[in-house]
N, C-alpha and C positions, 0 to 999 in steps of 0.2 A: 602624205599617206603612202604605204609601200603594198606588195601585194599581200603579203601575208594582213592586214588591216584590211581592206578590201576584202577579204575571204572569210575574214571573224565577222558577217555580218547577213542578213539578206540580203541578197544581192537580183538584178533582174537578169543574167545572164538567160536563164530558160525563158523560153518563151509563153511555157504555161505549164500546168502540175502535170499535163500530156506530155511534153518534150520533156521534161525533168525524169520522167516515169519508163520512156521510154528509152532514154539517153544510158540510164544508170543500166536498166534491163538490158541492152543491149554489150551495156563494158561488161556488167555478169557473164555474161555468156561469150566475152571471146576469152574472160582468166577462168571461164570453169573450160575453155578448150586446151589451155595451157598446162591447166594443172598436170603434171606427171605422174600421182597414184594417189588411193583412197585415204594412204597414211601422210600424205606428203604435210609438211610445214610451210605456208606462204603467208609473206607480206606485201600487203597493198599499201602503198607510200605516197601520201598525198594523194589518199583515197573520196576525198569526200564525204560526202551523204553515203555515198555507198548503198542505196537501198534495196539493193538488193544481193547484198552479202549475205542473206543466210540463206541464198541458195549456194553459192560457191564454198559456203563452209559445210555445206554437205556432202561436198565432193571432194574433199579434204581430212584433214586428221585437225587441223590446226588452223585459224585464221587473226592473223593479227590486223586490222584495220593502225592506219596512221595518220594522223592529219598536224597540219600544225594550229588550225585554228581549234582556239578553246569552244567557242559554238558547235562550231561542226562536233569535235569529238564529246558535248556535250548531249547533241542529239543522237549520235550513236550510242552511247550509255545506254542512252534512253529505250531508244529500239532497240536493242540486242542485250539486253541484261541479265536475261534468261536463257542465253544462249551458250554453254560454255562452251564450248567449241572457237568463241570470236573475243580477243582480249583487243580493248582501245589502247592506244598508244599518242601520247607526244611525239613529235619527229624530234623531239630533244633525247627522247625516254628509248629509240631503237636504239641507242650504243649501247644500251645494258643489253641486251639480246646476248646469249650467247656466239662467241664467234664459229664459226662452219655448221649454225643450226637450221637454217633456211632451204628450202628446198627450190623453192621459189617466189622471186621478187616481183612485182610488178612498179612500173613508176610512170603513170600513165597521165599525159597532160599537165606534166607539174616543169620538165625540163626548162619552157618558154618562161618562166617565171624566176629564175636565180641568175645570178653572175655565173659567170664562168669560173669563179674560182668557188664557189658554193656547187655548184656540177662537179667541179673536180675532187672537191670532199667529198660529195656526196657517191661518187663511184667508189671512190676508194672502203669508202662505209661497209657498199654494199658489199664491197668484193672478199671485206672479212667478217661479213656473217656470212657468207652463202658457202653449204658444201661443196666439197671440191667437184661434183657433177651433179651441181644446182644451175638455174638460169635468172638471169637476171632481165628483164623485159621492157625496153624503155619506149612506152608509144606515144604518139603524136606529136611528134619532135617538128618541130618547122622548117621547113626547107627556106633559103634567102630568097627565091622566085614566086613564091607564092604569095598574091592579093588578097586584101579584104573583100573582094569580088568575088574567087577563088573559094573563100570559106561560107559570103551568105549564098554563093549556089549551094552547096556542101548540104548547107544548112536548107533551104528550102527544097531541095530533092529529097531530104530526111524529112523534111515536114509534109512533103506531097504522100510518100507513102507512111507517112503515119496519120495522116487526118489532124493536121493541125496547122494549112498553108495559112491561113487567115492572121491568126494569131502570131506565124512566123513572120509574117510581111509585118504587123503591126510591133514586131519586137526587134524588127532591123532600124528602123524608124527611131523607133526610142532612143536603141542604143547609141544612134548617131550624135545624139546629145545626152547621153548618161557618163558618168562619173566613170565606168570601164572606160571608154573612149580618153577621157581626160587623164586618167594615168597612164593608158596606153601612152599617150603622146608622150608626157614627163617621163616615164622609165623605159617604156617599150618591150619587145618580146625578144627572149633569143630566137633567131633561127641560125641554126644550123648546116653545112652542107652533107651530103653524104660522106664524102671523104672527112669531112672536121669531126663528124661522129666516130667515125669508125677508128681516126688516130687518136681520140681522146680516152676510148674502149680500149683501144691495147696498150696505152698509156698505163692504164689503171689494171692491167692484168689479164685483160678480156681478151678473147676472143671471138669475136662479137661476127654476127651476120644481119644481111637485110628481112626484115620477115616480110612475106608475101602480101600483106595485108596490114593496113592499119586499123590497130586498134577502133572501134568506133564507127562512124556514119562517114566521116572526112577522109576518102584516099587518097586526097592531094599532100596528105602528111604523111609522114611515116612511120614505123614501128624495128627497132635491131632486137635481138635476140644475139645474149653474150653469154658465153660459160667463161670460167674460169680457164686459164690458161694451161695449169697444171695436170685440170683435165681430158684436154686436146692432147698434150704431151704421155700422156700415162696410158690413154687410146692408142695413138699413133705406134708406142710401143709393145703394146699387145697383138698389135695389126702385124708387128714384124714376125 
């Protein structure tokens, strides 16, 4: 099993319809912070459940959701069918995108899950659909210093102020012996350092920074915010 298999599935990673509910509400609300205007065009990329995108595509002109499992963008049809505002996508099906039509990207807790050479396509992907002063937003990238220690505090300071420590203690437990665990071991996660992000971003074009905040419940992880390269250059020379 690989992870995209793992992801085409129920899975227990939440610890209860509480932590699912409130996990998703919470990513809404740091890409409805991001968005840049009421017309703007974004893609969520390896979005999930996403349940609550049809608040972010209200704050938007355009919302494309992506995922690569067939489930997942199954149940998105599902909830969002009535929405024109929000088109589902394959992560096969975003290279038809138009190239420089993006306003902005989001790719949020998907990094830890590809090869490096699947990161490295997949920047470059991004970097030609997004306008040339679009952003492109990579969060919860995993630092090499960070523990599984590290994430279930993360995660039970998330569950103490949401009212759901019970159920978190009983879902750390589980996971010690769930099937996450067991492919963790066999494939493992990328992490990241600051420095290995930031020369992989300019690598691909970017011009990338640290954002102040990660994405999500977890600040022991992190979040860059990248513009295209041409756009920093074409600023710079207006500033002259």
């Amino acid at each position: 099993m690989n992870w995209r298999d793992y992801w085409n599935q129920d899975t227990p990673i939440y610890a209860s319809e509480r932590h699912k509910l409130l996990h998703y509400r919470l990513i809404a609300d740091d890409i409805i912070g991001l968005v840049p205007s009421p017309e703007a065009t974004v893609l969520d990329y390896g979005c999930g459940e996403a349940l609550f995108a049809d608040k972010v595509a209200a704050k938007c002109g355009r919302l494309y959701l992506s995922d690569a499992a067939p489930l997942v963008r199954e149940r998105l049809n599902g909830r969002f069918s009535d929405n024109r505002q929000i088109t589902v996508l394959s992560t096969d099906h975003v290279t038809e995108l138009p190239d420089a039509s993006l306003d902005l990207i989001v790719v949020n807790s998907l990094v830890q899950y590809l090869s490096l050479d699947e990161f490295r396509s997949l920047l470059r992907l991004m970097h030609g659909k997004l306008r040339a002063d679009g952003t492109l937003i990579l969060g919860d990238v995993i630092p090499p210093d960070i523990s599984p220690i590290t994430d279930a505090k993360a995660l039970l300071s998330f569950a103490w102020r949401g009212g759901f420590l019970r159920s978190a203690v009983a879902s750390l437990a589980r996971t010690a012996f769930s099937e996450y665990r067991t492919i963790r071991e066999e494939i493992g996660l990328a992490q990241y350092s600051d420095e290995e992000i930031i020369d992989l971003l300019e690598d691909a074009g970017f011009v990338p920074e640290r954002f102040q905040r990660n994405l999500g419940h977890n600040q022991a992880r992190m979040t860059y915010l990248a513009r295209p390269a041409q756009a920093r250059e074409t600023d710079d020379l207006t500033e002259r």
